[in-house]
C-alpha positions as a printed NumPy array, in Angstrom:
array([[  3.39 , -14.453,   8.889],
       [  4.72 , -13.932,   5.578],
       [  4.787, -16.168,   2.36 ],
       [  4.295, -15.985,  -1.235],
       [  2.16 , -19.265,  -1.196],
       [ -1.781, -19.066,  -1.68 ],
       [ -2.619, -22.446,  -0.176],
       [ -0.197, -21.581,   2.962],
       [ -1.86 , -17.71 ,   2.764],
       [ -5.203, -19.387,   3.191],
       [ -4.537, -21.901,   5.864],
       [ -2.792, -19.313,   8.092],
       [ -6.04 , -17.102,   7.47 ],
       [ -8.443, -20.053,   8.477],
       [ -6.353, -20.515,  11.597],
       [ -5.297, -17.077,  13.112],
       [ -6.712, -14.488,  15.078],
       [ -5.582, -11.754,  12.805],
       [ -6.193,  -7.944,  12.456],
       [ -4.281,  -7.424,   9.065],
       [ -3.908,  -8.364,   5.79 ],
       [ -1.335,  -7.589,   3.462],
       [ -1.971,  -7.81 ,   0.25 ],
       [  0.407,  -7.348,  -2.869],
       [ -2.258,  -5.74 ,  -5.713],
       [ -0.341,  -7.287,  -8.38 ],
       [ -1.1  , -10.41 ,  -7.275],
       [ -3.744, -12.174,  -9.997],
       [ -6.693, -10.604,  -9.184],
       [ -9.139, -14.379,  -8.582],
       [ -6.202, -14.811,  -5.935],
       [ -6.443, -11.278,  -4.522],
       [-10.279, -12.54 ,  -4.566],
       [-10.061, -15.705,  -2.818],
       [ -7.678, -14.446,   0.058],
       [ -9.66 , -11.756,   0.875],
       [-12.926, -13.368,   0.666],
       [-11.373, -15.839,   3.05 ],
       [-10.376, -13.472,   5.459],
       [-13.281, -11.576,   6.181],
       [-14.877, -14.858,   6.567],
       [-12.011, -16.05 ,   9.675],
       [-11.303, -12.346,  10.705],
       [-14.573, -10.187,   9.646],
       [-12.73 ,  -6.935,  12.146],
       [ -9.613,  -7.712,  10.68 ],
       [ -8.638,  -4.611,   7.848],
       [ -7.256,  -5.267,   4.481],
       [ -4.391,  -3.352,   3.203],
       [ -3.347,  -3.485,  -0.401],
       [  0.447,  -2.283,  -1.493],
       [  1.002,  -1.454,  -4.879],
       [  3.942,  -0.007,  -7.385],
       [  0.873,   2.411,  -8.436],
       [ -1.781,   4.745,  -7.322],
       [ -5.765,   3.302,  -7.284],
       [ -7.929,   5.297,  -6.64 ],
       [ -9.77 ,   2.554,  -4.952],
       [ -8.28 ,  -0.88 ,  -4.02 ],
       [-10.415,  -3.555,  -5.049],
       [-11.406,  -6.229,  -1.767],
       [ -9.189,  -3.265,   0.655],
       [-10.262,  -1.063,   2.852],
       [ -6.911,   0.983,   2.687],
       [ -4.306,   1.105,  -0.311],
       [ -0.433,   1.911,  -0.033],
       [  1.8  ,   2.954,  -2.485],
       [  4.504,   1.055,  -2.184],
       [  7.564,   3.703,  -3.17 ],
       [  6.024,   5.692,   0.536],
       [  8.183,   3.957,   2.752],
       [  7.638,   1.756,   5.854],
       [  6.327,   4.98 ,   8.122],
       [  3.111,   5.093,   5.55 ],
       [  2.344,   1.62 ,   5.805],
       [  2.813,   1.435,   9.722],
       [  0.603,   5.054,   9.82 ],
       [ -1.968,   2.696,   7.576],
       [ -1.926,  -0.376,   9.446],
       [ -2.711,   2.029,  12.433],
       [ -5.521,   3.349,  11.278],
       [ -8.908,   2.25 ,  12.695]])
């Protein structure tokens, strides 16, 4: 599921079984916040990716980071990951 919607983000979070979130880091950061805080509430297993145009060091509410000029195979390779 894909949309650019918080309200619709946060209703497919509440009512999915789901393993990974996407999440665009420039996003505004209470709304980076409030989706993640919301899924490890539905989906506390589930892993939190964060794409950027930039490096971080470490990716606030993620658990991995990808830079988004990688390419697809990085983000599958990350999404992989256990």
């Amino acid at each position: 599921m894909t949309t650019e919607d918080e309200n619709a983000a946060l209703e497919q979070i509440r009512q999915m079984d789901c393993g990974v979130l996407l999440v665009y880091y420039s996003l505004p950061h209470p709304v980076r916040k409030r989706l993640s805080k919301a899924f490890r509430q539905t989906c506390p297993e589930g892993r939190i990716i964060a794409i950027a145009n930039m490096k971080i060091e470490k990716p606030e509410f993620a658990d991995a980071f990808v830079y988004g000029l990688e390419g697809p195979e990085t983000l599958i390779s990350t999404i992989l990951q256990r």
